[in-house]
C-alpha positions in Angstrom: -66.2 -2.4 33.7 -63.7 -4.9 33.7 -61.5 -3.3 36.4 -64.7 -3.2 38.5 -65.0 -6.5 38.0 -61.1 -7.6 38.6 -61.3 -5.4 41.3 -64.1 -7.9 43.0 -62.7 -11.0 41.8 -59.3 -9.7 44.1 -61.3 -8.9 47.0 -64.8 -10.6 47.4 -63.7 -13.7 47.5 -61.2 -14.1 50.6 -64.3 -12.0 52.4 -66.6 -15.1 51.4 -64.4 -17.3 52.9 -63.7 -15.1 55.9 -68.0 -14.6 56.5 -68.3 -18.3 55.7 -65.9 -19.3 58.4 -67.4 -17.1 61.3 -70.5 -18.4 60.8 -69.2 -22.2 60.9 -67.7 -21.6 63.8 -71.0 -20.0 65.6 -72.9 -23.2 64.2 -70.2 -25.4 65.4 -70.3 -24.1 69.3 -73.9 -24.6 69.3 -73.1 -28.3 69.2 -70.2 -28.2 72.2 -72.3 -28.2 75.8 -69.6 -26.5 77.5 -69.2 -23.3 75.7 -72.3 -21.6 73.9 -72.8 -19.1 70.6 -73.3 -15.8 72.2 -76.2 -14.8 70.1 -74.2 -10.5 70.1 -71.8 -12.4 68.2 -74.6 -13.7 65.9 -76.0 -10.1 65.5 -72.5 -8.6 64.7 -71.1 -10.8 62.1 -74.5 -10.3 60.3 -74.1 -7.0 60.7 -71.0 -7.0 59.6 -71.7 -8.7 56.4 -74.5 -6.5 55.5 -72.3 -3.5 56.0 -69.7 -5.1 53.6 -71.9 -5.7 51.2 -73.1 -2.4 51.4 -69.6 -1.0 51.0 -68.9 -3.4 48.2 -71.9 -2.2 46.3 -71.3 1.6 46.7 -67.6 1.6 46.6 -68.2 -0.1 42.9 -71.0 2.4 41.7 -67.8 5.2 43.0 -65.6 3.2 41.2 -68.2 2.8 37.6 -68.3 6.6 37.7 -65.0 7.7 39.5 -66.1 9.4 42.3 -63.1 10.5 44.6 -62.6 10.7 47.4 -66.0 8.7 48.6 -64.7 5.2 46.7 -61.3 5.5 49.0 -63.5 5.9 51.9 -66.3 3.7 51.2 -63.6 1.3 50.3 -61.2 1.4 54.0 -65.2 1.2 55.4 -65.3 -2.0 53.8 -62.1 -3.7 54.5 -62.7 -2.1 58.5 -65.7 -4.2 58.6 -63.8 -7.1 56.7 -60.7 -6.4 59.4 -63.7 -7.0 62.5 -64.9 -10.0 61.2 -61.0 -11.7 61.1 -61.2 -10.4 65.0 -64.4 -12.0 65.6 -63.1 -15.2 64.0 -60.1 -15.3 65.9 -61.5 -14.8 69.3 -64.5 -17.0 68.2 -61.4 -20.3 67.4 -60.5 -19.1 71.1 -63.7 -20.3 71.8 -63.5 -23.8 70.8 -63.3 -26.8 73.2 -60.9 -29.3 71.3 -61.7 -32.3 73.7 -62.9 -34.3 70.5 -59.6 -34.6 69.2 -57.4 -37.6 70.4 -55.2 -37.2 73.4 -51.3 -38.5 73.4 
């Protein structure tokens, strides 16, 4: 049990943060008139966040009882979803119309 768990406390939380941040950035190009939230990228990162939290929970029942080689899989399922969403955050900043920020 307590590797399960110090194996969430090393991963889960840099994913909250990641999930958080996409969906900040979504609410905050509702707000900008010139560029809009695509409501696919909406759909996607929830998707994607379901699906990680899928993995997560599988890939620690694999883990509880050691089954090989799903948790490897189930695991590299999880971090591919987690991989997407940095993409989808990235191209999402891209986004962004930085016209409220002082000009030199």
């Amino acid at each position: 049990r307590e590797r399960v768990f110090g194996n969430n406390l090393e991963n889960i939380p840099i994913a909250l943060a990641v999930y958080w941040a996409t969906f900040a950035l979504q609410e905050s190009l509702i707000y900008q008139p010139q560029t809009s939230s695509n409501e696919t990228t909406v759909k996607v990162s929830t998707a994607l966040i379901i699906i990680f939290s899928l993995c997560r929970t599988l890939y620690n029942i694999c883990y509880w009882y050691g089954l090989q080689p799903a948790r490897s899989i189930i695991f590299l399922l999880g971090e591919l979803t987690f991989f997407a969403t940095c993409c989808m955050l990235v191209y999402l900043a891209t986004k962004l119309e930085y016209d409220f920020l002082p000009s030199r």
